[in-house]
C-alpha positions as CSV (number, residue, x, y, z in Angstrom):
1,X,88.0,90.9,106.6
2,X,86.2,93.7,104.9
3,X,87.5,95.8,101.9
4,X,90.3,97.7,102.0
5,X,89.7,101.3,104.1
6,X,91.4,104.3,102.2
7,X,90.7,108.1,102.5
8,X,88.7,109.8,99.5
9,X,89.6,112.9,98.3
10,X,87.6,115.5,99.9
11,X,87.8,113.6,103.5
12,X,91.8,113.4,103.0
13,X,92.0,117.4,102.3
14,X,89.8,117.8,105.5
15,X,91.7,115.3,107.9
16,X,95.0,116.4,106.6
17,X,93.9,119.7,107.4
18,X,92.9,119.1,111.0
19,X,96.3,116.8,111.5
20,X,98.7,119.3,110.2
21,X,96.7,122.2,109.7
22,X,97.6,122.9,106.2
23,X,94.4,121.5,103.7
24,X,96.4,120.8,100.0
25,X,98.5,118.1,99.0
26,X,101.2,120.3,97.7
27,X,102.1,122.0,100.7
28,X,102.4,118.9,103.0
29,X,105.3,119.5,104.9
30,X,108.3,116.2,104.6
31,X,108.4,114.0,107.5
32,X,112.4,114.5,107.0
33,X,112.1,111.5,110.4
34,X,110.8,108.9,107.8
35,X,112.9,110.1,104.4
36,X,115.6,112.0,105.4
37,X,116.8,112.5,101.6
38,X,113.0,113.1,100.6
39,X,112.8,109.9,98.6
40,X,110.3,106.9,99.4
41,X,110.9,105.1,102.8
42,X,110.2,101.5,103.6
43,X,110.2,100.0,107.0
44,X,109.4,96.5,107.9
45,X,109.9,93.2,110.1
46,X,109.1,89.8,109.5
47,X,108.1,87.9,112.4
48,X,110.2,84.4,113.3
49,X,108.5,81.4,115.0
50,X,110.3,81.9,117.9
51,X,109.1,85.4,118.5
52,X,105.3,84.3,117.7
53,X,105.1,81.4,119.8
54,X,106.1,83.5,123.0
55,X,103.5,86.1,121.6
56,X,100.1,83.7,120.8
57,X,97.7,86.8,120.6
58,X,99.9,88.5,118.0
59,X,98.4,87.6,114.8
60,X,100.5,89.2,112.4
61,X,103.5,87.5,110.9
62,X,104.5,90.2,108.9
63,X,104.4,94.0,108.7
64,X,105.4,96.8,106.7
65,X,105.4,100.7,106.5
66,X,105.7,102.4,103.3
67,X,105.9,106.3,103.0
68,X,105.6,107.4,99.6
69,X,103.4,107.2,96.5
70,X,100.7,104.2,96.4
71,X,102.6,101.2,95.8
72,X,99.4,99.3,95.7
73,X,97.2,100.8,92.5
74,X,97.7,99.4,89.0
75,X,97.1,101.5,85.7
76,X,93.4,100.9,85.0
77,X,91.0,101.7,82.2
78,X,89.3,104.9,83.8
79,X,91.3,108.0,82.5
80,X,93.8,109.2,83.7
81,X,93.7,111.1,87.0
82,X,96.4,113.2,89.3
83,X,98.2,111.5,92.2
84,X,95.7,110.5,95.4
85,X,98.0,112.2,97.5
86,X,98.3,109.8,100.6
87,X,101.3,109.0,101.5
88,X,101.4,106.5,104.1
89,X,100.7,102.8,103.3
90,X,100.5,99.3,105.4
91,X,100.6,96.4,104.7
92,X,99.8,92.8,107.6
93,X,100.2,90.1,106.8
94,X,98.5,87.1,109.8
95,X,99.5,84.0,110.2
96,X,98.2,81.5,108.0
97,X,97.2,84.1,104.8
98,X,98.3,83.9,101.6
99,X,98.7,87.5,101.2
100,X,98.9,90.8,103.0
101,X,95.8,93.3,104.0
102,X,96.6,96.9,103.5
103,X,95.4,100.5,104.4
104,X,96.6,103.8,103.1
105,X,95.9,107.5,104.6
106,X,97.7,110.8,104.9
107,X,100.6,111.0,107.8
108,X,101.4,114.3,109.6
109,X,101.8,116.0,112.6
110,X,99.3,117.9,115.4
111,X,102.5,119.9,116.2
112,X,105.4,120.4,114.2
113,X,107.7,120.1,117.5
114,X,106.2,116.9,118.0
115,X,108.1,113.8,117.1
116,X,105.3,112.0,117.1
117,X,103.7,111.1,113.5
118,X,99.9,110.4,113.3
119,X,98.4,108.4,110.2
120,X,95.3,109.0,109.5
121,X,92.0,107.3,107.4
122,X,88.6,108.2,106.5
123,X,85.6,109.0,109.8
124,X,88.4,110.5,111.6
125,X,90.0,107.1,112.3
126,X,93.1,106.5,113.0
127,X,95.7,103.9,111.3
128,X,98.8,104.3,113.5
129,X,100.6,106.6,115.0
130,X,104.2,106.4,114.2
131,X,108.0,107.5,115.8
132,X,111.2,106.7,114.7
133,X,113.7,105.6,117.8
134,X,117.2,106.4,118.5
135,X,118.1,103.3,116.1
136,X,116.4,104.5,113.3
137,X,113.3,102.0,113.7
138,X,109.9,103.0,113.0
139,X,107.7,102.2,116.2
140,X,104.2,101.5,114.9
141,X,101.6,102.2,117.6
142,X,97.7,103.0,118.1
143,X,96.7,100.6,115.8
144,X,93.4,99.4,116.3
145,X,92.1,95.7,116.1
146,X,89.6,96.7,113.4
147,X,92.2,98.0,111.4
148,X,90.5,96.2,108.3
149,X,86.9,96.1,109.6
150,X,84.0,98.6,109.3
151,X,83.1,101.2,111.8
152,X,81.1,99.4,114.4
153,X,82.2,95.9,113.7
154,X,82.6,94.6,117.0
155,X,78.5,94.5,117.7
156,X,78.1,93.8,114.1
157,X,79.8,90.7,114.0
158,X,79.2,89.6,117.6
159,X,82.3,88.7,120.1
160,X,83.1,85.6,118.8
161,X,83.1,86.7,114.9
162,X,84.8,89.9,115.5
163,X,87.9,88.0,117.4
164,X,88.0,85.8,114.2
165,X,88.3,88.6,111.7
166,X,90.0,91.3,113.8
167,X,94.0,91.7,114.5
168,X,94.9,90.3,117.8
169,X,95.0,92.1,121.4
170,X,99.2,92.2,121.2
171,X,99.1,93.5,117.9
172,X,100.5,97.3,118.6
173,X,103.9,98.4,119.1
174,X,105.9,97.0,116.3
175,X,109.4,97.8,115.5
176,X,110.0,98.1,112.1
177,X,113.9,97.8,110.3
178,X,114.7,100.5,107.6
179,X,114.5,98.5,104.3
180,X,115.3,99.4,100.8
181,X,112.0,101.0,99.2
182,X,111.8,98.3,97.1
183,X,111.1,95.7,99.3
184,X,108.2,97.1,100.4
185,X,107.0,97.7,96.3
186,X,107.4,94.1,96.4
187,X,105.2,93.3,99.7
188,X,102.8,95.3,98.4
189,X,102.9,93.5,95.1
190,X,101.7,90.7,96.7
191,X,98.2,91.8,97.5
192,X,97.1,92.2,94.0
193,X,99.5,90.5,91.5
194,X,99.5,91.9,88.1
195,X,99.8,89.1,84.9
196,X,102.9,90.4,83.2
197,X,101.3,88.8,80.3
198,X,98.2,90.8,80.1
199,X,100.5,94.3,79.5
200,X,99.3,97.8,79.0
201,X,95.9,98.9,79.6
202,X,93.5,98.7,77.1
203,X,93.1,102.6,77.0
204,X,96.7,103.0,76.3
205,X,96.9,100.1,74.1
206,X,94.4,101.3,71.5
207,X,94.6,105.6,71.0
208,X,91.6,108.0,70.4
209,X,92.5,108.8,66.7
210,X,94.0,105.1,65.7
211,X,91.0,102.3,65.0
212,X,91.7,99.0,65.6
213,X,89.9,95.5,64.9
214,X,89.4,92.1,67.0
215,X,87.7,89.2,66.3
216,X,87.5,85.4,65.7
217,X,86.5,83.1,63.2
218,X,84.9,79.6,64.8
219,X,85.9,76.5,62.7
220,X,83.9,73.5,62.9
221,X,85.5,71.8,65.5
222,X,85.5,74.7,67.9
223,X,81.3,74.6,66.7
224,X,81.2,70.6,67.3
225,X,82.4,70.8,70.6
226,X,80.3,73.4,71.2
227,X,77.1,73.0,69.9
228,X,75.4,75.6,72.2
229,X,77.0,78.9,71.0
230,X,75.7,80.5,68.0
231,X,78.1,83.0,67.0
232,X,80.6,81.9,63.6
233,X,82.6,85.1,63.5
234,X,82.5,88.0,65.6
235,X,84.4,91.6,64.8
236,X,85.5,94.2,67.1
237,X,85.7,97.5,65.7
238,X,86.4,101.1,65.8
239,X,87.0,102.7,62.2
240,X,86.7,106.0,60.4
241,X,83.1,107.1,61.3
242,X,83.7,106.4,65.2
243,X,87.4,108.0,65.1
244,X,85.4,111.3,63.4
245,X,82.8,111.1,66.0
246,X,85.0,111.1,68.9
247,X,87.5,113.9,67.4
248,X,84.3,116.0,67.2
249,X,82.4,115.4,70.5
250,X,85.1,113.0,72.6
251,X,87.6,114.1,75.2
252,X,90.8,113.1,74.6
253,X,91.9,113.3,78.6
254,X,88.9,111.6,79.8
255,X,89.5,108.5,77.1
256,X,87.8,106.2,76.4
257,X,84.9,107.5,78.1
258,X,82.5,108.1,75.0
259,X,84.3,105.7,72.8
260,X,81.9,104.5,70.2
261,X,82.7,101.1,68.7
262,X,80.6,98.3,67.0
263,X,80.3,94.6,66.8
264,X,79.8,92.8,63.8
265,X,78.9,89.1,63.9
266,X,77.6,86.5,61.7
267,X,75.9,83.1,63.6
268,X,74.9,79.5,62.6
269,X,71.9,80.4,61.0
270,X,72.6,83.3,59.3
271,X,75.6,84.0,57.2
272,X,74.5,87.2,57.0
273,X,76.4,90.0,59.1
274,X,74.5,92.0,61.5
275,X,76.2,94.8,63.3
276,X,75.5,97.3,66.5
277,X,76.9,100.0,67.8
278,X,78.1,100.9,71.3
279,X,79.4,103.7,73.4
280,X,81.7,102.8,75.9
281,X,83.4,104.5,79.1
282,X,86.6,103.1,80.9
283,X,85.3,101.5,84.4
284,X,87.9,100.0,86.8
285,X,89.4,97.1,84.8
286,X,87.1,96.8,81.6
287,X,85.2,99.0,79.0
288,X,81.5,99.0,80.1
289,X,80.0,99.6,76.5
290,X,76.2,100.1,76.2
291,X,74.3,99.5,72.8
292,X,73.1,102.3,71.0
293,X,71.3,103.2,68.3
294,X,74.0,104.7,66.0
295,X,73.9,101.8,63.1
296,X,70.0,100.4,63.9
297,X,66.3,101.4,65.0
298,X,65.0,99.7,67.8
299,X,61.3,99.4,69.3
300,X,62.3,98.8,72.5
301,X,64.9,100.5,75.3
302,X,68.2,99.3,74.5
303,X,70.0,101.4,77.4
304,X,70.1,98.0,79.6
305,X,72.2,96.2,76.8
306,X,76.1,96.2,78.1
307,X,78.9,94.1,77.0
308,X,82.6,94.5,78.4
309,X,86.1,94.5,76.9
310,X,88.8,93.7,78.8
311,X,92.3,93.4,78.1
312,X,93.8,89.5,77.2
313,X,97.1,87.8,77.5
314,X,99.4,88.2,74.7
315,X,97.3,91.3,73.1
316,X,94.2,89.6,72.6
317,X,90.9,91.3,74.0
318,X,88.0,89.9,75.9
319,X,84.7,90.4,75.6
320,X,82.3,89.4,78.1
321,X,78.0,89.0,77.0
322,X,76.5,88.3,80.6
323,X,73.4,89.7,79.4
324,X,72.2,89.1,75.7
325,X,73.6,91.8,74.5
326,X,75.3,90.6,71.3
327,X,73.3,91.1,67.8
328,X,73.4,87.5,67.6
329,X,69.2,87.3,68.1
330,X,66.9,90.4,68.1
331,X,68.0,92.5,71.1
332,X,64.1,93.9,71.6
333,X,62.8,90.0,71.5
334,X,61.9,87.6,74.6
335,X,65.3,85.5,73.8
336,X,67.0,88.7,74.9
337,X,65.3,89.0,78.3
338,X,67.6,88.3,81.2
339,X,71.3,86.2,81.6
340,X,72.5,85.1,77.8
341,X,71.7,81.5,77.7
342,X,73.5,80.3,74.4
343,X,77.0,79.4,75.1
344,X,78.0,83.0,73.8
345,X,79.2,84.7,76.3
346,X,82.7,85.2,76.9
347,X,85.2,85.5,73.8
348,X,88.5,85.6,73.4
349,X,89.6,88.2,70.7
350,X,92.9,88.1,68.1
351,X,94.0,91.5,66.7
352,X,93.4,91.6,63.5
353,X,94.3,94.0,60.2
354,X,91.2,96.7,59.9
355,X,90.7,95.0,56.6
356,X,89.1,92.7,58.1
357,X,86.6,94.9,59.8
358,X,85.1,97.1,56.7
359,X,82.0,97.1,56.2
């Protein structure tokens, strides 16, 4: 199945708008039928064999409704930013996968008097439309068979393909028990599991004003048994001159977007430590830092020349080199053309005191 399909910004403002006829997020009126005490609702059903096997064109095993705030998105390293604002979430799981598939969208009404709840996603398409029975079940209808797919699928992907990938012909019309909120928290968890051991972000790890220092020294048998990489220490740095460069030009809010740091390294054949500079900006889950040149002159266009930081387990920091992008040869020289090539590319970091950093 295709990525996940979730309404943007703009198109949520202008679909809530034509569902419920009001266009911001703060005057969406409560869906009092879902949460009744205003608080986030779960609803969900998990499918026995018995039910299935009577049922062999239903392909989901299990189903849940969450109304609420996303229970799917993890802190990342882009700054911060406001609430999305949808507030309707499912998650499917079919028979067979590991783990669920999900969509998320905005949930309102055509007509207040209605008692029928319509869930919106993005191109005007619809996720489910939604009413709550005399028992207090959620009934979960008008769900479409390319619930997951793009726009168009079905000829795309040809009949056989599309039958493969798409929900089944009885999936529609599920009724869903009232659960505790935190069960569905926990479905959801299931789609993207977090490593409890990697903690915080690495924006909120390390603050604007407060430098910090990573690195690694290689000892010879780490070298022996890896006679293709070429760095012997490495250092990963931001100290006074970057903190007063980002208190005077940087944006506290947006952090770490213009972070300047720098890499020191010393290799093999050269005992001597080379440095560069790079300015970074927070992109999903890593720091996508481009070379600059802050701390050298160059002769050639060193705009192409990325590395990436990344949170580790237990506090320690990756950094990944895809690209010869390390001072570790000449980054203007033919060596540095295209994919690294030395066994140099990913490290694993240690924090260490900023005395070990200075210059």
């Amino acid at each position: 199945m295709t990525s996940n399909i979730i309404v943007g910004a703009g198109l949520a403002v202008a679909l809530f708008a034509a569902v419920t006829g009001t266009a911001l997020a703060e005057d969406t009126p409560k869906l009092t039928e879902l949460s009744p005490d205003g608080k986030d609702a779960c609803f969900g059903r998990i499918y026995d064999a018995a039910h299935l096997k009577l049922r062999p064109n239903q392909k989901v095993g299990r189903i849940f409704f969450y109304y609420g705030s996303d229970p799917v998105s993890h802190p990342n390293e882009g700054p911060s930013s406001g609430p999305s604002g949808y507030n309707g979430f499912m998650a499917t799981t079919v028979r067979g996968a590991k783990k669920p598939e999900w969509v998320g969208g905005w949930c309102g009404k055509d007509d207040p008097q209605s008692s029928e709840i319509h869930c919106g996603m993005e191109c005007d398409r619809t996720m489910a439309l939604l009413n709550v029975d005399e028992k207090g079940r959620l009934i979960v209808s008008g769900v479409h068979r390319d619930l997951y797919l793009d726009a168009g699928a079905e000829d795309e992907l040809g009949e056989k393909e599309y039958a493969k990938q798409a929900l089944g012909t009885e999936d529609d019309g599920f009724r869903l028990d009232r659960m505790p909120a935190q069960t569905c928290k926990a479905e959801f968890a299931r789609i993207d599991p977090v490593d409890p051991a990697l903690g915080a972000p690495l924006r909120e790890r390390l603050k604007p004003d407060q430098p910090f220092c990573y690195g690694r020294d290689y000892d010879a048998a780490h070298l022996g048994s890896h006679p293709d990489q070429a760095t012997h220490t490495i250092r990963v740095f931001r100290g006074p001159i970057e903190l007063a460069s980002f208190a005077k030009d940087g944006d506290p809010a947006s952090w770490p977007s213009g972070a300047d740091i720098v890499v020191s390294v010393t290799t093999r054949r050269n005992a001597a430590e080379v440095t560069q500079s790079y300015s970074c900006d927070g992109e999903a889950d890593q720091w996508r830092c481009v070379a600059s040149g802050k701390t050298s002159d160059f002769s050639c266009d060193i705009a192409a020349k990325e590395i990436y930081l990344r949170r580790g387990a237990n506090g320690t920091m990756m950094l990944a080199n895809p690209n010869s992008s390390l001072p570790i040869i000449d980054l203007c020289s033919k060596a540095a053309e295209g994919e690294t090539a030395s066994d140099d590319r990913v490290y694993r970091l240690e924090p260490m005191p900023q005395a070990a950093c200075a210059p």
